[in-house]
Short mmCIF file of the C-alpha atoms (twelve columns), coordinates in Angstrom:
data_MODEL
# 
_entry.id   MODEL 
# 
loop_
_atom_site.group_PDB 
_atom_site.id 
_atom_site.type_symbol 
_atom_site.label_atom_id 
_atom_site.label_alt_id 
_atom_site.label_comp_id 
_atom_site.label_asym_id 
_atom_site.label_seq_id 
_atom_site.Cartn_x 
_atom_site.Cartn_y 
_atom_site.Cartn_z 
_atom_site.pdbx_PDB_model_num 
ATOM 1   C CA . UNK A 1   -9.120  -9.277  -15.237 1 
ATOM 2   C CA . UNK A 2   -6.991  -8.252  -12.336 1 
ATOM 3   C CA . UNK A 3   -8.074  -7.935  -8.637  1 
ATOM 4   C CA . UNK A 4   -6.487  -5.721  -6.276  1 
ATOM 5   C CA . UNK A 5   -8.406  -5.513  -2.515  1 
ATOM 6   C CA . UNK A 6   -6.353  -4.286  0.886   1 
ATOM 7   C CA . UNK A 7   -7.148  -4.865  4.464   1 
ATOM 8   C CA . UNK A 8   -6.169  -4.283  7.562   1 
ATOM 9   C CA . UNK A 9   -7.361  0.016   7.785   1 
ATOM 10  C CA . UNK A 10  -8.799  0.908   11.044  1 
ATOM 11  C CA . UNK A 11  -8.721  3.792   14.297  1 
ATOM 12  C CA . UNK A 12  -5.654  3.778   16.105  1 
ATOM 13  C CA . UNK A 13  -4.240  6.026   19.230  1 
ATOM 14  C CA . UNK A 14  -0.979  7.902   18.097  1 
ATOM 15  C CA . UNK A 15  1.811   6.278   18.935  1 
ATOM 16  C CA . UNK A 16  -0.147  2.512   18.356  1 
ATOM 17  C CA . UNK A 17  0.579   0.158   15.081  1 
ATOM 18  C CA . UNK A 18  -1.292  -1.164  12.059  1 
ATOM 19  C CA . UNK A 19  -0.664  -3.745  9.250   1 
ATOM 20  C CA . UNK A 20  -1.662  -3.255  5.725   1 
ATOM 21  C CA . UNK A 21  -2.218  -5.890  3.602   1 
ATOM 22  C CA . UNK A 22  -2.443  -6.026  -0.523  1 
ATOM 23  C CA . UNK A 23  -3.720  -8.985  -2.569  1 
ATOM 24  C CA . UNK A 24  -3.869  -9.057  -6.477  1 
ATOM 25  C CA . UNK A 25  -5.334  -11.810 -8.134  1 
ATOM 26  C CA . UNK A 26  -6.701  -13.375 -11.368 1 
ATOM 27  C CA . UNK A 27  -4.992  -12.582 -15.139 1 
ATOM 28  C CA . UNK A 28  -1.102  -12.519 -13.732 1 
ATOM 29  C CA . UNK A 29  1.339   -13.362 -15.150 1 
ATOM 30  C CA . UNK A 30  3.617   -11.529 -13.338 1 
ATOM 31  C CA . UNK A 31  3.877   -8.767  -10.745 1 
ATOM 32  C CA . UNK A 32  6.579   -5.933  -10.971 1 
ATOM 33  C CA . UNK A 33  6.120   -3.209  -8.172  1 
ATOM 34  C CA . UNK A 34  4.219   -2.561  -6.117  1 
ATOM 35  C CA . UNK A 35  3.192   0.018   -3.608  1 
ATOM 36  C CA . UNK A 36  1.212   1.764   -1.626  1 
ATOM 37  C CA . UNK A 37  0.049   5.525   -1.720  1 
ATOM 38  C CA . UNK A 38  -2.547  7.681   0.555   1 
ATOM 39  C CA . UNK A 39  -4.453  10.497  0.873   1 
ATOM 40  C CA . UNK A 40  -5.713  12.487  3.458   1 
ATOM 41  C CA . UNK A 41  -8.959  15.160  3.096   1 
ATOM 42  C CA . UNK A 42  -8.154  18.411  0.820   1 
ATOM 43  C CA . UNK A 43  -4.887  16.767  -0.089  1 
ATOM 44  C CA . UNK A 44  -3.670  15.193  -2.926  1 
ATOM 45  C CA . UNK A 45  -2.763  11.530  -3.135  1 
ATOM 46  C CA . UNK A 46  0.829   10.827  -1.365  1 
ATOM 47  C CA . UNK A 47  3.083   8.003   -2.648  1 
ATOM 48  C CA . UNK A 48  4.289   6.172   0.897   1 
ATOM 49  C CA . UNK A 49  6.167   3.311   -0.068  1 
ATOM 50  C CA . UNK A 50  6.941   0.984   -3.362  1 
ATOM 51  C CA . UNK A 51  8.756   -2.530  -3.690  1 
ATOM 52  C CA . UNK A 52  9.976   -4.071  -6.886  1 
ATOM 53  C CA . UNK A 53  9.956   -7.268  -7.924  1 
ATOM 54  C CA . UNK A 54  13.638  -7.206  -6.798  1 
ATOM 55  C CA . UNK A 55  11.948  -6.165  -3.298  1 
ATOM 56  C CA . UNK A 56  14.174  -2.966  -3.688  1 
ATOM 57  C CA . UNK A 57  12.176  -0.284  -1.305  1 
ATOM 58  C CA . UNK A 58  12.038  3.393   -1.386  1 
ATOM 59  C CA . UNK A 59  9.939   5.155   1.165   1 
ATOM 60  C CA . UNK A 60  8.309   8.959   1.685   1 
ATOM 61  C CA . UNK A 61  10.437  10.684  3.723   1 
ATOM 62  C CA . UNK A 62  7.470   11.323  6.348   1 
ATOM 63  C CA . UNK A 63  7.127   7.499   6.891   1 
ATOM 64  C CA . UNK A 64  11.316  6.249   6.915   1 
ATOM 65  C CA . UNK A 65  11.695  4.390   9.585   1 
ATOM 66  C CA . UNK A 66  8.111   3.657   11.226  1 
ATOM 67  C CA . UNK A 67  6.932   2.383   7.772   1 
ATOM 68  C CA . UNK A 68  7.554   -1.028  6.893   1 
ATOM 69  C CA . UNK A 69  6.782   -2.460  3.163   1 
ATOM 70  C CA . UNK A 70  7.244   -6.301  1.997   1 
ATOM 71  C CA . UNK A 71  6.108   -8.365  -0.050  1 
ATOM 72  C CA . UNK A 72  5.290   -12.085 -0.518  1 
ATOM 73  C CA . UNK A 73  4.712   -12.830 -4.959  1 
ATOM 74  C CA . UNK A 74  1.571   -10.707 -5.328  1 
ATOM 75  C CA . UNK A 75  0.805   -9.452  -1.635  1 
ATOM 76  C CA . UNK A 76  2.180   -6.439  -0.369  1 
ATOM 77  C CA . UNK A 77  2.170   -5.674  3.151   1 
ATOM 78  C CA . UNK A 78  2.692   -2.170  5.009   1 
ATOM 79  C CA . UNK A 79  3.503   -2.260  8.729   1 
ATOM 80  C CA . UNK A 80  2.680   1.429   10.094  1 
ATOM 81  C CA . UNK A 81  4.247   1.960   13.866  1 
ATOM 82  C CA . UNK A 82  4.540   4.803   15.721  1 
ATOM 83  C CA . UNK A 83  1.745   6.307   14.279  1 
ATOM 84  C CA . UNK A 84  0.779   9.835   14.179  1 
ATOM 85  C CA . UNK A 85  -2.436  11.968  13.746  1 
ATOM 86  C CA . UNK A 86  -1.009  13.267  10.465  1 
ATOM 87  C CA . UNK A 87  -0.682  9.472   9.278   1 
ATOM 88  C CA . UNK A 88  -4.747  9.596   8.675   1 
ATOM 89  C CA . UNK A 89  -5.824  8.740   5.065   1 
ATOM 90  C CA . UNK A 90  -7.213  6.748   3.128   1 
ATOM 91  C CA . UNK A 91  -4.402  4.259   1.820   1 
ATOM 92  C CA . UNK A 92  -4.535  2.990   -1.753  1 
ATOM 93  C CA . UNK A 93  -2.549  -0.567  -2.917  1 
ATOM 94  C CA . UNK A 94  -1.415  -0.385  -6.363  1 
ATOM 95  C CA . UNK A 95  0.344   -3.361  -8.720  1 
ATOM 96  C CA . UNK A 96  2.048   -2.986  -11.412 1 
ATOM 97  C CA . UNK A 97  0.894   -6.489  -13.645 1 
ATOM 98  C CA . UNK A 98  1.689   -7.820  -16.638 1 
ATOM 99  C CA . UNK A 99  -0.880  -10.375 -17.360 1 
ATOM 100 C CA . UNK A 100 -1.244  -13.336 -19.317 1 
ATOM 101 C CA . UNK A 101 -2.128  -11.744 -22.583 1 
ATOM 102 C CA . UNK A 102 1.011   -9.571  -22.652 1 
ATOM 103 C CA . UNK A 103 -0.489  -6.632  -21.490 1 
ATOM 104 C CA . UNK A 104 0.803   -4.311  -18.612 1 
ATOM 105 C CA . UNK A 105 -0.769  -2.007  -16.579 1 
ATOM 106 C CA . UNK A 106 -1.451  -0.819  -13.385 1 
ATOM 107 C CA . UNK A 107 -4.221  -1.668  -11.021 1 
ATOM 108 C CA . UNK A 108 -5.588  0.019   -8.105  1 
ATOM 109 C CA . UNK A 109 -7.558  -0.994  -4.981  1 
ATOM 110 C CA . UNK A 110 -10.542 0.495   -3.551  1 
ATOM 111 C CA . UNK A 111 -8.602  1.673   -0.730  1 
ATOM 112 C CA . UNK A 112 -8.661  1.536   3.484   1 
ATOM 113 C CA . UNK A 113 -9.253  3.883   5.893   1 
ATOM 114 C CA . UNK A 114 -6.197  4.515   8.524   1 
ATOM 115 C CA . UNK A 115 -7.852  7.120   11.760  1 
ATOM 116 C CA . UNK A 116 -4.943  8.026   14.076  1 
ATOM 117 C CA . UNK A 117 -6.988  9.597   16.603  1 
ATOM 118 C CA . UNK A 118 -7.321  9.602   20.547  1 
# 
């Protein structure tokens, strides 16, 4: 069984900073991407930023360069400056695993609340 749990959500004043973090744990063999996606009332869920295993990056274009996403093994980490109102959602971590029994598949976290608010 595989574990995936973020921290690090919270309220912030536009403009202010926040760091995401991204855990997975237990049946692991190895890790391959892994990223993190949002999503904010009545919309639909966002992809914001993925890493590979090769810590190759691609980012939403809404988020290029006040989004920051690294990675250390199987912990993924989003720095968020310069934050805006719109930035508000809840953010999702998700790893792509293979785990010890050969099996892939992609796990999802329960997800943390990001309030960009005044």
């Amino acid at each position: 069984q595989v574990h995936v749990v973020e921290s690090g959500g919270g309220l912030v004043q536009p403009g202010g900073s926040l760091r995401l973090s991204c855990a997975a744990s237990g049946n692991i063999l190895s890790t391959n991407a892994m990223a993190w996606y949002r999503q904010a009332p009545g919309k639909q869920r966002e992809l914001v930023a993925i890493t590979t295993s090769g810590c190759l990056t691609n980012y939403a274009d809404s988020v290029k360069g006040r989004f920051t996403i690294s990675r250390d093994k199987n912990t993924v980490f989003l720095q968020m400056n310069s934050l805006k109102p719109e930035d508000t959602a809840v953010y999702y971590c998700t790893a792509d695993v293979l785990g010890r029994l050969g099996l892939r598949n992609d796990y999802w976290g329960q997800g943390t609340q990001v309030t960009v608010s005044s």
